[in-house]
Residue frames as qw, qx, qy, qz and C-alpha x, y, z in Angstrom:
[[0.104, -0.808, 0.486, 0.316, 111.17, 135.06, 101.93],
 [0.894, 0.393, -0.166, 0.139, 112.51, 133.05, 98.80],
 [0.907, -0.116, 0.000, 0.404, 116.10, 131.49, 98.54],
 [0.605, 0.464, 0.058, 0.645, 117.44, 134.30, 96.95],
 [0.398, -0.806, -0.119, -0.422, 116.42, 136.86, 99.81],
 [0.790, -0.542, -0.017, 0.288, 118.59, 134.80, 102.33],
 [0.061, -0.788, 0.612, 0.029, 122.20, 136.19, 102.57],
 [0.915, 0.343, -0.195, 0.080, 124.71, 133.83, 101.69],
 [0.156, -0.763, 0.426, -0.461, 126.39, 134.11, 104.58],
 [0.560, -0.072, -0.823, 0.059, 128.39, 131.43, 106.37],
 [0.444, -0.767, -0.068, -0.457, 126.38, 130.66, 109.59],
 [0.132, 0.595, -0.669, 0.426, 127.79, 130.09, 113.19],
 [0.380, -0.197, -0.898, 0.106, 127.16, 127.50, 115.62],
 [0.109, 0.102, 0.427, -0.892, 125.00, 130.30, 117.74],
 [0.435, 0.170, -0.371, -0.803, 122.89, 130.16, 114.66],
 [0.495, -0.008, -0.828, -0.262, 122.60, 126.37, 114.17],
 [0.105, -0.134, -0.898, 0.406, 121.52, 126.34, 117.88],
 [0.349, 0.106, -0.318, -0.875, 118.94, 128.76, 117.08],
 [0.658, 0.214, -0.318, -0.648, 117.20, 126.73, 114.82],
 [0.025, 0.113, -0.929, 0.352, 117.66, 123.43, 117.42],
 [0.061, 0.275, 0.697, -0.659, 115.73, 124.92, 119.60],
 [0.535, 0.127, 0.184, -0.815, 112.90, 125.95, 117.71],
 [0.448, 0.229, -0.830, -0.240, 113.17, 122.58, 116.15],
 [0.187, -0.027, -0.816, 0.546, 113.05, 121.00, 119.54],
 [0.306, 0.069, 0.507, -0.803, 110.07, 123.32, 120.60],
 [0.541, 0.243, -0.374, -0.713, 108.14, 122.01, 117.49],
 [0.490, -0.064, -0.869, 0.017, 108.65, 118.25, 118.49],
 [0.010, -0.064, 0.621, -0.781, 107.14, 119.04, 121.87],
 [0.511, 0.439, 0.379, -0.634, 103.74, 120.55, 120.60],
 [0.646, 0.102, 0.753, 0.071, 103.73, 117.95, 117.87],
 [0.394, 0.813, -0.063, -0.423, 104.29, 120.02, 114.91],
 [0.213, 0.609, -0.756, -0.110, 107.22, 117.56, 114.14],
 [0.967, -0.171, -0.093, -0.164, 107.22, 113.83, 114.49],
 [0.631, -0.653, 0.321, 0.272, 110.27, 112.04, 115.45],
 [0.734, 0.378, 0.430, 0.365, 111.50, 111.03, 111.99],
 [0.295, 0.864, 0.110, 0.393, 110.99, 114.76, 110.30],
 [0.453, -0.882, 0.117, 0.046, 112.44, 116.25, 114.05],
 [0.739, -0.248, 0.421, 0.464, 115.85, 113.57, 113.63],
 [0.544, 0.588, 0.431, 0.416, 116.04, 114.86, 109.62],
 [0.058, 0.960, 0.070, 0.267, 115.65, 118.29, 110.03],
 [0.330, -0.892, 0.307, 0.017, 118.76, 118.68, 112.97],
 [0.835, 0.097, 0.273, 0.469, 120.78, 116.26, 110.94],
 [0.410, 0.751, 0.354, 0.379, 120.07, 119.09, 108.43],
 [0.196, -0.971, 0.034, -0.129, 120.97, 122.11, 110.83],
 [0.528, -0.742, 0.276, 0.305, 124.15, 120.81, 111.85],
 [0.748, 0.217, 0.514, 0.360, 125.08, 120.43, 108.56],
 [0.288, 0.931, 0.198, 0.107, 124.09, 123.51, 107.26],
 [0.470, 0.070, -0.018, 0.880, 127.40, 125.63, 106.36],
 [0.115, 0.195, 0.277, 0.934, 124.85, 128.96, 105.65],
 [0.301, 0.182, 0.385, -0.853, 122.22, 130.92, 106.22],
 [0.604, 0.244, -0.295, -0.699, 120.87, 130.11, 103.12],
 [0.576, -0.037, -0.804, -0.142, 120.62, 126.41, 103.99],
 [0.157, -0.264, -0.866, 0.395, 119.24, 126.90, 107.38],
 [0.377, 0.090, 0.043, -0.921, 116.47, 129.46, 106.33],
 [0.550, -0.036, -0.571, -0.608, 114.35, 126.54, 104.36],
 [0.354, -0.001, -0.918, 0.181, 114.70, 124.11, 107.49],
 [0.006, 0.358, 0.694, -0.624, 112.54, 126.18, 109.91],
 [0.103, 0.024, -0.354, -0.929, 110.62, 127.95, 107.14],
 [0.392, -0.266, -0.869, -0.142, 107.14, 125.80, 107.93],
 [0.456, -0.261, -0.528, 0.667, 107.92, 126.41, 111.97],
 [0.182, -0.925, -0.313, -0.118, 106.51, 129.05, 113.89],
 [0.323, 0.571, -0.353, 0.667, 109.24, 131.83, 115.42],
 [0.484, -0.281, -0.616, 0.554, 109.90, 131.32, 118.80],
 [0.036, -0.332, -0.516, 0.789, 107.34, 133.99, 120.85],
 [0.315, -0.115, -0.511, -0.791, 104.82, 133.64, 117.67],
 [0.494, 0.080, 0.823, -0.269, 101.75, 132.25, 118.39],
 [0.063, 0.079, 0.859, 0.501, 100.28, 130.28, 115.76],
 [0.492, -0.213, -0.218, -0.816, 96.63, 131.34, 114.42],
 [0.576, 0.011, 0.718, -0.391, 93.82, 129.03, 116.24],
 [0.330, 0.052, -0.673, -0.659, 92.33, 126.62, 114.14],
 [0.586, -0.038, 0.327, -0.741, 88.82, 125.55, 114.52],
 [0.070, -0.022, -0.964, -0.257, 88.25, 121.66, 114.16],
 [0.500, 0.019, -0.307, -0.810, 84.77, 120.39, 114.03],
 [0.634, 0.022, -0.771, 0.066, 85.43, 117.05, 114.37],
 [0.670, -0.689, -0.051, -0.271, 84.05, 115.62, 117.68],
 [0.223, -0.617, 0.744, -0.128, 86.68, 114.69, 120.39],
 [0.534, 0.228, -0.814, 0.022, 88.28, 111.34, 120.47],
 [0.857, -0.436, -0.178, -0.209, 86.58, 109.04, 123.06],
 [0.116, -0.806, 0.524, -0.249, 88.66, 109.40, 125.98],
 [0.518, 0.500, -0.681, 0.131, 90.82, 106.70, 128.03],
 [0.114, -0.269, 0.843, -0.452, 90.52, 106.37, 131.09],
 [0.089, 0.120, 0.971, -0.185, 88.46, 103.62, 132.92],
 [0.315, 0.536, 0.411, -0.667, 85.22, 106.12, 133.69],
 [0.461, 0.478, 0.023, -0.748, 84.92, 106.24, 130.01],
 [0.587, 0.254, -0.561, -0.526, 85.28, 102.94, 128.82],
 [0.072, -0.273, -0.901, 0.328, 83.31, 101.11, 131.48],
 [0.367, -0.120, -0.039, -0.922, 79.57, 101.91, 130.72],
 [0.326, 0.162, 0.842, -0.398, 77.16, 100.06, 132.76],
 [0.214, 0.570, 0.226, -0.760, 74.33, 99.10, 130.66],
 [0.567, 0.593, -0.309, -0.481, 75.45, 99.08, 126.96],
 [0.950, 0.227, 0.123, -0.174, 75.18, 96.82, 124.58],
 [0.633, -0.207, 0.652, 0.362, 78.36, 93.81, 123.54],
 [0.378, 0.630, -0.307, -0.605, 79.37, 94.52, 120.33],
 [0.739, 0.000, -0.648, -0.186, 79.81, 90.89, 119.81],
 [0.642, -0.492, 0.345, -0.476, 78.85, 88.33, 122.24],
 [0.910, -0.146, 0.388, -0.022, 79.90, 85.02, 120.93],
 [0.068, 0.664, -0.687, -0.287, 82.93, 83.44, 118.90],
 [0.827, -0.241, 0.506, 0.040, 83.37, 80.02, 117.21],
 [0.300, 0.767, -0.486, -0.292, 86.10, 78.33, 115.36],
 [0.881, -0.088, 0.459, -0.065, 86.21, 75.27, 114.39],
 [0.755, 0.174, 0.377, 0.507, 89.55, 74.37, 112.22],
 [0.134, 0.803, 0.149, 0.562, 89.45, 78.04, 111.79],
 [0.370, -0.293, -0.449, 0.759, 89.98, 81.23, 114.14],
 [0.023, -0.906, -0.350, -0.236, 88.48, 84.33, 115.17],
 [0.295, 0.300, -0.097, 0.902, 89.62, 87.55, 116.37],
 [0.150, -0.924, -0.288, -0.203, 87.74, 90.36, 118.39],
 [0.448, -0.091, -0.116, 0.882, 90.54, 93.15, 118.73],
 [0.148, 0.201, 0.045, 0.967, 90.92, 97.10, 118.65],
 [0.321, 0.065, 0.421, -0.846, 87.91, 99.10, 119.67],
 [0.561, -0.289, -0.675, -0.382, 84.67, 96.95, 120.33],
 [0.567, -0.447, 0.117, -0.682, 82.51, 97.01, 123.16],
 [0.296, 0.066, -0.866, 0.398, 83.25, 93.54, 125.64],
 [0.569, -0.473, -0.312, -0.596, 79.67, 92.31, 126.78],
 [0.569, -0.500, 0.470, -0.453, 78.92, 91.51, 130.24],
 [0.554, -0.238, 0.765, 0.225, 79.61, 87.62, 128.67],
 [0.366, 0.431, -0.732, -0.380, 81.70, 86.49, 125.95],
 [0.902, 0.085, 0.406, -0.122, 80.85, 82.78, 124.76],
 [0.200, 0.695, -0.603, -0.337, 83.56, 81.43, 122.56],
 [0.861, -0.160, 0.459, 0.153, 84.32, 77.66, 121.43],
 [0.021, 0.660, -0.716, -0.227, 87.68, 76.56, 119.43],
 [0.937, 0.072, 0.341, -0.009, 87.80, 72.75, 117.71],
 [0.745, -0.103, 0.358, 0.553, 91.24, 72.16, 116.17],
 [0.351, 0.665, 0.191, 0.631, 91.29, 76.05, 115.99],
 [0.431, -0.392, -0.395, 0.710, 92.11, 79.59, 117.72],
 [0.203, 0.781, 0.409, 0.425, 91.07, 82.37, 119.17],
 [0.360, -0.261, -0.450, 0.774, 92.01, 85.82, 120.87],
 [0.289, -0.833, -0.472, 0.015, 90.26, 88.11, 122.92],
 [0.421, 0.142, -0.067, 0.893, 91.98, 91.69, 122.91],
 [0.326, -0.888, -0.283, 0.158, 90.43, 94.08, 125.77],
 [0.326, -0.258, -0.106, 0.903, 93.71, 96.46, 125.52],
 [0.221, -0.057, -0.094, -0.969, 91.16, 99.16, 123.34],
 [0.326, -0.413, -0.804, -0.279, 87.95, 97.60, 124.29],
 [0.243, -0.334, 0.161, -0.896, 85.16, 98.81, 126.16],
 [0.007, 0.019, 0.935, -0.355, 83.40, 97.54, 128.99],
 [0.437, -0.430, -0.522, -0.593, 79.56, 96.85, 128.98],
 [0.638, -0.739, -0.135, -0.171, 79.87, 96.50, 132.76],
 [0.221, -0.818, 0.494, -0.196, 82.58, 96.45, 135.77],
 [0.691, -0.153, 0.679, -0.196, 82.48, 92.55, 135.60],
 [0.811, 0.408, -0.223, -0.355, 82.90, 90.62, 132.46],
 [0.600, -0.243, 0.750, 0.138, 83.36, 86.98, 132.17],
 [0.618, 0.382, -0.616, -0.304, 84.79, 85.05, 128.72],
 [0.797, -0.187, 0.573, -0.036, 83.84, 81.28, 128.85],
 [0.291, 0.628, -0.691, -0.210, 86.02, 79.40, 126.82],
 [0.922, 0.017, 0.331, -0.200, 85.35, 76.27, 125.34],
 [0.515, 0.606, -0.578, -0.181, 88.64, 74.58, 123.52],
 [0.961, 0.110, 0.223, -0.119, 88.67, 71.37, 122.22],
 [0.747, 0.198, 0.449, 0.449, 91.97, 70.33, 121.09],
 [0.286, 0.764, 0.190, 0.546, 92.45, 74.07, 119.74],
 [0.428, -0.274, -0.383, 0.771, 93.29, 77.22, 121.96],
 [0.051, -0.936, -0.276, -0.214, 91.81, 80.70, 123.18],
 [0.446, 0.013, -0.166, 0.879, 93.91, 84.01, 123.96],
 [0.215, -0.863, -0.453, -0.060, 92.98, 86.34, 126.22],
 [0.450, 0.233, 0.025, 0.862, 94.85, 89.90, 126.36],
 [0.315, -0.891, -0.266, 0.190, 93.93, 92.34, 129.08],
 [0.298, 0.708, -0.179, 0.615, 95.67, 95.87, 129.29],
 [0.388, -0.015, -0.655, 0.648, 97.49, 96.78, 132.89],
 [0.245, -0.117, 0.327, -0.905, 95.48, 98.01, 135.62],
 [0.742, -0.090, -0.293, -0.597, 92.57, 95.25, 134.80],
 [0.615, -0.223, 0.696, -0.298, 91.86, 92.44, 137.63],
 [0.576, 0.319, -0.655, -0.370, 92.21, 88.94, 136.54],
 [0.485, -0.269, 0.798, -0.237, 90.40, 85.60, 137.99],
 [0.667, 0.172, -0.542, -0.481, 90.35, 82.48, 136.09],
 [0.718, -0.110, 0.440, -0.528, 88.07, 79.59, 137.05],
 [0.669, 0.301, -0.325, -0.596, 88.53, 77.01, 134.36],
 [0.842, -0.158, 0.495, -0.145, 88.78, 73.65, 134.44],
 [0.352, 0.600, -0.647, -0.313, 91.36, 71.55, 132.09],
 [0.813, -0.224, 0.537, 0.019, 91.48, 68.08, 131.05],
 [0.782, 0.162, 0.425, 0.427, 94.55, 67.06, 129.33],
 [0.299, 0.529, 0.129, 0.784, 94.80, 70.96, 129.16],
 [0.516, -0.391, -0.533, 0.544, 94.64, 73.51, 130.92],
 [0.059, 0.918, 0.355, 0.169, 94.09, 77.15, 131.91],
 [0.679, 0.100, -0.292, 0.666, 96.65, 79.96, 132.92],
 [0.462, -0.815, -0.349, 0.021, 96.51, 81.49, 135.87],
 [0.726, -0.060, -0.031, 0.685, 99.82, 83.62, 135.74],
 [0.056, 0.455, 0.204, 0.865, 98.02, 87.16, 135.56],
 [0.676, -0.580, -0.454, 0.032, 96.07, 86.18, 138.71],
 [0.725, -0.341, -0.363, 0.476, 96.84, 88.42, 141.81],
 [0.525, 0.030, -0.076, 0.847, 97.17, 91.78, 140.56],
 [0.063, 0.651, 0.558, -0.511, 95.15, 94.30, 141.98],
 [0.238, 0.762, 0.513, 0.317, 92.97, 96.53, 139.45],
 [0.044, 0.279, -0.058, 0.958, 93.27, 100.26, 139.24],
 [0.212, 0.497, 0.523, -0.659, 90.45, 102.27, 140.82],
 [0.368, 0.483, -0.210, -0.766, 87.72, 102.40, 138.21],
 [0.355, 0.320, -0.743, -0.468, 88.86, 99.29, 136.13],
 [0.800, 0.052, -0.436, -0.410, 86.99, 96.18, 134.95],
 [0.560, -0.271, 0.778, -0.092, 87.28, 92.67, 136.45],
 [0.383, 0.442, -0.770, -0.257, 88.09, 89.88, 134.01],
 [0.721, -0.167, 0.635, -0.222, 86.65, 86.61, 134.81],
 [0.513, 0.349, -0.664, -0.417, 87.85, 83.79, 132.42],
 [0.604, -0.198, 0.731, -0.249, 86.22, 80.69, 132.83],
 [0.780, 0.414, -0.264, -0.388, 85.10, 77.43, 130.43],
 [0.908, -0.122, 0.387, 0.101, 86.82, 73.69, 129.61],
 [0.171, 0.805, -0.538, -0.182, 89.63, 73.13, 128.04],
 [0.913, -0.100, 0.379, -0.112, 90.19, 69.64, 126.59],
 [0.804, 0.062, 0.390, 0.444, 93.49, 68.67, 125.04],
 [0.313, 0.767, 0.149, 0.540, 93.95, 72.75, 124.59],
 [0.321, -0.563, -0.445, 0.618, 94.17, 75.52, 126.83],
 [0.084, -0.956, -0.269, -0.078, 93.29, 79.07, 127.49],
 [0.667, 0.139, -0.178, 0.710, 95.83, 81.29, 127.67],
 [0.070, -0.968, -0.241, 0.014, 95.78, 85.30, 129.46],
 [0.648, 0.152, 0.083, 0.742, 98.15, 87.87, 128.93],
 [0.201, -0.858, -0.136, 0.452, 98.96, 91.59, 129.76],
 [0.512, 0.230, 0.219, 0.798, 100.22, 93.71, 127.27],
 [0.190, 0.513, -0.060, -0.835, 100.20, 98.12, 126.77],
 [0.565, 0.742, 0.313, -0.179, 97.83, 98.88, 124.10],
 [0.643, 0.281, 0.212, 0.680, 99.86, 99.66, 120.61],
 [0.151, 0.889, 0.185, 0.391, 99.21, 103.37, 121.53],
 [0.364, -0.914, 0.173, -0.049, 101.21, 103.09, 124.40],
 [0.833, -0.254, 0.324, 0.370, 103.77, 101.45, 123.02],
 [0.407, 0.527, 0.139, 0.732, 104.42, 103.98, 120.29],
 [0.352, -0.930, 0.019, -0.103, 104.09, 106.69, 122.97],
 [0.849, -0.397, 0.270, 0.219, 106.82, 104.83, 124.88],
 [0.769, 0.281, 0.309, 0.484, 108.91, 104.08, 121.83],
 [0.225, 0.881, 0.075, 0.409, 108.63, 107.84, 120.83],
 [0.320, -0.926, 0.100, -0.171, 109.77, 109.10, 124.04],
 [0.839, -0.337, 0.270, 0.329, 112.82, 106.69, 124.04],
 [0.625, 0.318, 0.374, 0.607, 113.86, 108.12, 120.98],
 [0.125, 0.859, -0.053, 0.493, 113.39, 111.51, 121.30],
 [0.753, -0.589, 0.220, 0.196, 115.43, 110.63, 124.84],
 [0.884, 0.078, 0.324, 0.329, 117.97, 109.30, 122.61],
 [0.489, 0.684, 0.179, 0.511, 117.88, 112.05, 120.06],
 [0.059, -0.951, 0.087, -0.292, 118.52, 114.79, 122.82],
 [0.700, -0.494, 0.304, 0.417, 121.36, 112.59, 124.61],
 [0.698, 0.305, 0.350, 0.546, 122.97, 112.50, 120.95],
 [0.231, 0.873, 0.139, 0.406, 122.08, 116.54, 120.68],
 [0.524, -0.850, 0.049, 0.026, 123.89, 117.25, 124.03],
 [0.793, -0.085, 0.391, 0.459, 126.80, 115.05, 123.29],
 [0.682, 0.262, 0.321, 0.603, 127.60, 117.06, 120.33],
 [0.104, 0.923, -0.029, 0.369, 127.24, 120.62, 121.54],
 [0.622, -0.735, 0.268, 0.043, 129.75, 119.41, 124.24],
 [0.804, -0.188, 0.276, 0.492, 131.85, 118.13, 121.73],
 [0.353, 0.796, 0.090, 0.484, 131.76, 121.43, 119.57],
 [0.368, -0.878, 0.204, -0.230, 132.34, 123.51, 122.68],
 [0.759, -0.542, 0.297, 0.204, 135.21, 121.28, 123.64],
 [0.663, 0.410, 0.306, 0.547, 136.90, 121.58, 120.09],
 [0.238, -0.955, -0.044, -0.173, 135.66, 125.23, 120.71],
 [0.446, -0.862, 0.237, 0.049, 138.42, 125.41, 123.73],
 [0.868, -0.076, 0.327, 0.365, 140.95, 123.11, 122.11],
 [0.476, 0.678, 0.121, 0.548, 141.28, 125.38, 118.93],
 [0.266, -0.938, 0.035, -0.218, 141.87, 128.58, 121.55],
 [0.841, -0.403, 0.313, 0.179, 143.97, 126.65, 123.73],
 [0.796, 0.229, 0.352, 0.437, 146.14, 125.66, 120.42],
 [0.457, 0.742, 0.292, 0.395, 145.88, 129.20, 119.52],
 [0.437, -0.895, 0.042, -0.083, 147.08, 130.64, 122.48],
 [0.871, -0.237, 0.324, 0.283, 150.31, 128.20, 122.41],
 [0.655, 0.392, 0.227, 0.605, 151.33, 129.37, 119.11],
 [0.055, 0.915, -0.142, 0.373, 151.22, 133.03, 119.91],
 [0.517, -0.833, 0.195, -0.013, 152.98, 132.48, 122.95],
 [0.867, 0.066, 0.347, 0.351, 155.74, 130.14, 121.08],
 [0.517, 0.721, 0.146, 0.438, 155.99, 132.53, 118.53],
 [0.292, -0.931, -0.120, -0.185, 156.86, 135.19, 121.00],
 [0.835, -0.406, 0.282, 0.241, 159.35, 133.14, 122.92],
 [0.780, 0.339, 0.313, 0.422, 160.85, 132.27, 119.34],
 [0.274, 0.866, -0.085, 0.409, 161.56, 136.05, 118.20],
 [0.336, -0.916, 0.201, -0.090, 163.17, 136.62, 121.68],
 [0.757, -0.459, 0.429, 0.180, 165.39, 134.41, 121.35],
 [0.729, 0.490, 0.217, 0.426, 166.57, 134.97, 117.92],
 [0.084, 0.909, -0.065, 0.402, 167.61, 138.69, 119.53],
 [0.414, -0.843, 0.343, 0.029, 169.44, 137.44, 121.99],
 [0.832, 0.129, 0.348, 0.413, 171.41, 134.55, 119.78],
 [0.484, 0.719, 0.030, 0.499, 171.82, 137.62, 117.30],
 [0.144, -0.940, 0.215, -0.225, 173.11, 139.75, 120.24],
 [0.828, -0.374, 0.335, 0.249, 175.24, 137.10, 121.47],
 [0.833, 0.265, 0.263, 0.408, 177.13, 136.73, 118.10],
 [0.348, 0.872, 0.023, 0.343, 176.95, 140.14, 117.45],
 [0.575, -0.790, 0.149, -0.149, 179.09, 140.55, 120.78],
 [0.756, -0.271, 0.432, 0.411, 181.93, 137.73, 119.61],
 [0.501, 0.769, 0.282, 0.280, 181.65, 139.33, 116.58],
 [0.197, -0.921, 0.222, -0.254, 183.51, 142.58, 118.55],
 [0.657, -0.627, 0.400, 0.122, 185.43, 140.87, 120.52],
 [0.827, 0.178, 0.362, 0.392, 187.19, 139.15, 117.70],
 [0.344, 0.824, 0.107, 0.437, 187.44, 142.29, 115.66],
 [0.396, -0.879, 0.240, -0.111, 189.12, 143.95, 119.17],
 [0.884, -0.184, 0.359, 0.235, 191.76, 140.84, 119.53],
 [0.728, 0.178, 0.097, 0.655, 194.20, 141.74, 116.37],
 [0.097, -0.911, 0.106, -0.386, 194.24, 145.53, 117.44],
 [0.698, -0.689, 0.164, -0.100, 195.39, 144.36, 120.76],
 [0.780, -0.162, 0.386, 0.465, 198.10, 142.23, 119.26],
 [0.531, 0.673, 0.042, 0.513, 199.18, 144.88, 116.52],
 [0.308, -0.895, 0.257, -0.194, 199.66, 147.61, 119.86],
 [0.797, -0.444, 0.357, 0.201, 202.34, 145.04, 121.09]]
């Protein structure tokens, strides 16, 4: 349907919810991100017309369509959970690390051999297991820093025991104690640490932190959507309310202009009766 096809008709708030809600269903089954979702119902409650909310859902399936299937090819995405990225067995995508006035890295998705070897000399490195895969149920990172430092970054649900040994530095043992999921890795960090230290840390992976993030905002976005059909609907009752007053004012107002007019009209007579009375004398 083109622009010109739409009526030019103003629409009503029945309407604008309408096209909320299929808005809404579209952010659900990810046909919307959160950005385009916030845009678009900026857009709807804005809309005065039909012809400016026809283009907004125009993309959108219709609420009790179903959308064709579409046939991907592509293999699946290598899944999450523990069972599939703990394989007894395979092979460390790297196995060793040095940096010496320099740094290294081993992040994002890379295989985490059954041991890491690392050394540091008046340099740093980190070790990022949140998307990594396990080459067994056990892996141990030794860590040699001289005067330099190593970071070690485990995702939640992974056991942590560290063994090292510091002089004039030291090792941190503040992730220690928390039991593992069922399934997950053990962490062993061990190595020397001389006028440096080792460091471990827990963070969510960046996928669950934009998960997270998303869902706080689209939290956000539907307090904010609630809030303002409760403040239409309460304008709604105000206008009624307001309208109801004036009829009933008005009403009041006429009656009482008939009985002022009957009132007068009444001394009106009587006066007019009053020099009769005194001519009869």
């Amino acid at each position: 349907m083109t622009d010109d096809a739409v009526p030019d008709l103003r629409a009503s708030d029945a309407d604008r919810e309408r096209v909320a809600a299929v808005l809404r269903d579209a952010l659900a089954e990810g046909r919307l991100d959160m950005d385009e979702f916030e845009e678009r119902l900026d857009a709807t409650y804005k809309a005065r017309t039909y012809r400016e909310l026809e283009p907004i859902t125009r993309d959108l399936p219709a609420p009790g369509v179903t959308a064709p299937a579409v046939s991907l090819s592509k293999a699946p995405e290598q899944g999450d959970t523990w069972a599939d990225r703990v394989v007894p067995g395979s092979e460390g995508t790297s196995t060793w690390a040095v940096a010496v006035m320099s740094g290294f890295q081993r992040k994002g998705r890379w295989t985490a051999p059954r041991r890491f070897n690392c050394f540091t000399f008046m340099g740093g490195g980190q070790i990022d297991l949140r998307e990594a895969n396990f080459a067994d149920r056990e892996v141990v990172i030794n860590a040699v820093a001289i005067m330099g430092g190593v970071d070690v970054i485990v995702p939640p649900g992974v056991e942590v025991v560290v063994r090292g040994f510091g002089l004039m530095g030291g090792f941190d043992h503040s992730e220690e104690g928390e039991p593992g999921d069922p399934g997950a890795p053990r962490v062993i960090v061990t190595g020397f640490a001389f006028w440096g230290g080792v460091g471990v840390q827990r963070k969510l992976a960046r996928a669950e932190k934009q998960r997270l993030r998303e869902e706080r905002r689209r939290e956000k976005l539907e307090r904010k959507d609630r809030q303002g059909r409760q403040d239409r609907q309460e304008h709604g009752r105000e206008l009624d309310a307001s309208s109801s007053g004036r009829a009933s004012l008005d009403h009041g107002g006429l009656g009482h202009g008939y009985g002022s007019f009957d009132s007068l009209h009444g001394r009106h007579g009587e006066e007019q009766r009053e020099p009769r009375r005194d001519g009869d004398r």
